[in-house]
C-alpha positions as CSV (number, residue, x, y, z in Angstrom):
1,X,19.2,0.1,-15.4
2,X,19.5,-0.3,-11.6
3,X,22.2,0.4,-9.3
4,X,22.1,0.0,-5.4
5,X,24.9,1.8,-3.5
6,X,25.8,1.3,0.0
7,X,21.5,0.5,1.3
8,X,20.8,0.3,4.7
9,X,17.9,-0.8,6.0
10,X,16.5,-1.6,9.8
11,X,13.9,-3.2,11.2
12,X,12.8,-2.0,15.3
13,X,16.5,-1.8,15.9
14,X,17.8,-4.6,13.8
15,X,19.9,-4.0,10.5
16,X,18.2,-6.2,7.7
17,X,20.4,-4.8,4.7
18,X,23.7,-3.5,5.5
19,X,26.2,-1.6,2.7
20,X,24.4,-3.5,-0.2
21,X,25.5,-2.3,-3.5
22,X,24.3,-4.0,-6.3
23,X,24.2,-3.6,-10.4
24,X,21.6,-5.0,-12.7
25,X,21.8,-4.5,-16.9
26,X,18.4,-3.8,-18.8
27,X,17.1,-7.5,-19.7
28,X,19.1,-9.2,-17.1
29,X,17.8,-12.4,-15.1
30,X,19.0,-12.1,-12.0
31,X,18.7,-14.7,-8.8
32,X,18.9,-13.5,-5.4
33,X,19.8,-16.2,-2.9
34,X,19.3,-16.6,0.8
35,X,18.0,-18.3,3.7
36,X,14.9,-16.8,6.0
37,X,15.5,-13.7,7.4
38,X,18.7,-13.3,4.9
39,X,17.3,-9.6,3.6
40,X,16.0,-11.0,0.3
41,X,12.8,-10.2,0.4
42,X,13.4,-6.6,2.0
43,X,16.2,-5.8,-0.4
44,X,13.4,-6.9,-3.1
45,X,10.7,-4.6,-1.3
46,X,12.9,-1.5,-1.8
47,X,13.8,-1.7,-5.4
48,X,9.9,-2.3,-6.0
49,X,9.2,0.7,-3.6
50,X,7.2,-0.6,-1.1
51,X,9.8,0.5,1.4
52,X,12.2,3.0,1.2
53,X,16.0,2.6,3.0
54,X,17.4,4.7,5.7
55,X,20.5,5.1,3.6
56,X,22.0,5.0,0.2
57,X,20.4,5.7,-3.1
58,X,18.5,3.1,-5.5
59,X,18.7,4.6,-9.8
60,X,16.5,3.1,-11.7
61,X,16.8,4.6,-15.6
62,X,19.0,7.3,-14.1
63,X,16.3,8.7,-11.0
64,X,17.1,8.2,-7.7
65,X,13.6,6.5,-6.3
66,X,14.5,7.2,-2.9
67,X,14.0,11.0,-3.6
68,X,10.7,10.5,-5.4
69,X,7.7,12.2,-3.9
70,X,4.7,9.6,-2.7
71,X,3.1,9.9,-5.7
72,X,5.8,9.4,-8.0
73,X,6.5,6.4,-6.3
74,X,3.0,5.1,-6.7
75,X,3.4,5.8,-10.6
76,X,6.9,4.3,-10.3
77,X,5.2,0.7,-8.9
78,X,2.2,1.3,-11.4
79,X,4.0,1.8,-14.1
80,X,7.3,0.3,-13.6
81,X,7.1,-2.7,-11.1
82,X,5.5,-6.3,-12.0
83,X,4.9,-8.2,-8.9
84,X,5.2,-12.0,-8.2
85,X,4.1,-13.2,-4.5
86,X,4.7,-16.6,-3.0
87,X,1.4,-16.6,-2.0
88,X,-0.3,-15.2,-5.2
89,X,-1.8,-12.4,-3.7
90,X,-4.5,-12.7,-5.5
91,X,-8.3,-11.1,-4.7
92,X,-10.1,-14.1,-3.6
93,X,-13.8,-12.0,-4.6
94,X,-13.0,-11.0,-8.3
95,X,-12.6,-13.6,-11.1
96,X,-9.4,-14.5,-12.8
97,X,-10.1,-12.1,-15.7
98,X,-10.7,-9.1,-13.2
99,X,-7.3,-10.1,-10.9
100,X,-5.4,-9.9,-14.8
101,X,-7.4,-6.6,-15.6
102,X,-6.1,-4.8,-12.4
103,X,-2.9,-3.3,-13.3
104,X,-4.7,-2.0,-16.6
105,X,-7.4,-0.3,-14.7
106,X,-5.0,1.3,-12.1
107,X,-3.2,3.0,-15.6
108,X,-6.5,4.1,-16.8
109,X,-6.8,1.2,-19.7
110,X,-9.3,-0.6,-20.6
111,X,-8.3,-3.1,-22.9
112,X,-9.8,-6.8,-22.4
113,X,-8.3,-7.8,-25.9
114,X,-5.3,-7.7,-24.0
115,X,-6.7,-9.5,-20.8
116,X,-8.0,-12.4,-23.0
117,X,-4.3,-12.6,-24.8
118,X,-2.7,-13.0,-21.0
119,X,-4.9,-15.6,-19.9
120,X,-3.9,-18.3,-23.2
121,X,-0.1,-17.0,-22.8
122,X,-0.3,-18.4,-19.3
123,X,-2.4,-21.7,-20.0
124,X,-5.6,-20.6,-18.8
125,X,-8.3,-20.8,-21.1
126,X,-11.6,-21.8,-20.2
127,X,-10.5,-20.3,-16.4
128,X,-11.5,-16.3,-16.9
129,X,-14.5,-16.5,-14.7
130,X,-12.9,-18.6,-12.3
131,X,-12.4,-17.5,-8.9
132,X,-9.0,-18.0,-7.4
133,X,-10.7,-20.4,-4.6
134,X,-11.4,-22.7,-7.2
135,X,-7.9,-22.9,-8.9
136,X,-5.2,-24.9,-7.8
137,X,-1.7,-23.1,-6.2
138,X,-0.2,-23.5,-10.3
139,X,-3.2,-22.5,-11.9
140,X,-3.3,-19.2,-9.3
141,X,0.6,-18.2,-9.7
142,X,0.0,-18.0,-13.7
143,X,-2.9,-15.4,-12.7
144,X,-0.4,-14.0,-10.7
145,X,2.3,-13.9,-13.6
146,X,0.1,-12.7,-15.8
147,X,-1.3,-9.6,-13.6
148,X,2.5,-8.8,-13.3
149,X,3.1,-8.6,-16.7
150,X,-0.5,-7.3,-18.1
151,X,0.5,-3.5,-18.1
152,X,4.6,-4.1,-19.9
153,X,6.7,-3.2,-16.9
154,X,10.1,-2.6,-17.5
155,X,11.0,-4.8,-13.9
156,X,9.4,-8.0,-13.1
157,X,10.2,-8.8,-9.3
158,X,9.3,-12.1,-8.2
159,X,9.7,-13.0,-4.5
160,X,9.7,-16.5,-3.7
161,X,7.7,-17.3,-6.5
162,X,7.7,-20.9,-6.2
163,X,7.8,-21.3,-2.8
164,X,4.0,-22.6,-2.8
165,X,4.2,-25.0,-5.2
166,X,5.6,-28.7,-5.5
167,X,7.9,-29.6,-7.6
168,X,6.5,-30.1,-10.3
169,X,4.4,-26.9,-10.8
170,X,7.5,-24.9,-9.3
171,X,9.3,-26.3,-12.6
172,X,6.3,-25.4,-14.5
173,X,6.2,-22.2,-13.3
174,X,9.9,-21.2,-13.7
175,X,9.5,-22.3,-17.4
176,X,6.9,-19.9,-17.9
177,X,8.4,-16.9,-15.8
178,X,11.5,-17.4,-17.7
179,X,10.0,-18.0,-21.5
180,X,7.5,-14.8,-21.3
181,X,9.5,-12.4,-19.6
182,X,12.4,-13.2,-22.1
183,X,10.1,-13.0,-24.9
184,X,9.1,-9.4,-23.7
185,X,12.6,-8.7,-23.0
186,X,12.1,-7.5,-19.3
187,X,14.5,-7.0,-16.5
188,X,14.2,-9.5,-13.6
189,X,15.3,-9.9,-9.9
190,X,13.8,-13.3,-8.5
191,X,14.8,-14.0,-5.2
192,X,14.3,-18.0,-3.6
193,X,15.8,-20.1,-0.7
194,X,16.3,-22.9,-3.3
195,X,19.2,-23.3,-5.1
196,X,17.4,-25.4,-8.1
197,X,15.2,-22.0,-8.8
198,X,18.2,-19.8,-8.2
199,X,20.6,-21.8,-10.6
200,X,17.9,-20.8,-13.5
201,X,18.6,-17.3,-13.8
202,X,21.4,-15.9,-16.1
203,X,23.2,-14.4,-13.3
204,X,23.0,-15.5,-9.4
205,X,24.3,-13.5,-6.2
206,X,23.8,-14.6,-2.7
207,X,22.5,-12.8,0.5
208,X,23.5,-13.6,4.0
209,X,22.8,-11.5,7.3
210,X,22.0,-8.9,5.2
211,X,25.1,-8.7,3.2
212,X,25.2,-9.7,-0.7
213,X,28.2,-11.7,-2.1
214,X,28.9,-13.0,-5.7
């Protein structure tokens, strides 16, 4: 489903990714691994296209994304992409229902039915007119997962996505990133400084100085 070959990316002068090539199968879990500043997060940015590389092509489903056009990019993250944030990244003025209902609304659907469905799959009943102020950093990471997976991507990227949390909720929340995105049989890249998280995927590769090994 994805393929990476030879991406290069810099940063004012400084090489961040350098020659990465890299392969990941439709429904694969995948862990990237590295330290601050290793190139995770960047090489994550690029294959969600919110950066592009100076070099080297990323084909998703056959498509080269570094070609696309701005706007097919934006449909490509719409439509394609699922999101996870370290820090939730949630809109601190809109309720937990409306945070969930964003994706839907950027596609032009209005389904709460499938809003209300979200918010019990993540353990959140009672919570849909919460506001993210008044969850804790668990309760505000399954809003997160949920608003990642609301709209049936095809990719769920999740950067750092326990890197919030104790650990305890980080275990929680692993369980539930791995249970529902298996159950919907999506293709995921999580990437973590912690080898714990990282040992959970199905597959695990490591980054360092912006090179990947494994």
């Amino acid at each position: 489903m994805i393929i990476l070959e030879n991406v290069e990316k810099s940063y004012d002068g400084t090489r961040v990714l350098n020659g990465i090539d890299l392969e990941v199968e439709t429904g694969d879990f995948i862990s990237i691994m590295g330290s601050s500043g290793s190139g995770k997060s960047t090489l994550l940015n690029l294959i969600g296209a919110m950066d592009l590389p100076e070099s080297g092509s990323i084909t998703v489903d056959g498509e080269n994304i570094v070609s696309y056009t701005d706007e097919q990019l934006t449909l490509y993250r719409r439509k394609k992409i699922g999101f996870i944030f370290q820090f939730f990244n949630l809109f601190p003025n809109i309720t937990v229902f409306e945070n969930i209902q964003i994706p839907l609304l950027l596609n032009g659907i209005g389904d709460d039915r499938s809003v209300t469905e979200f918010i019990s799959l993540v353990g959140l009943e009672g919570k849909e007119h919460a506001y993210p102020y008044q969850l804790s950093g668990g309760q505000q990471q399954r809003v997160a997962i949920a608003r990642a997976l609301i709209h049936n991507p095809d990719i769920v990227l999740a950067d750092e996505p326990t890197g919030s949390l104790d650990s305890m909720n980080s275990e929680s929340i692993m369980e539930l990133i791995t249970r529902l995105t298996d159950e919907m049989k999506k293709t995921v890249i999580l990437v973590t400084h912690e080898n714990s998280i990282a040992q959970q995927a199905r597959r695990h590769v490591s980054i360092r100085d912006g090179v990947l090994y494994g």
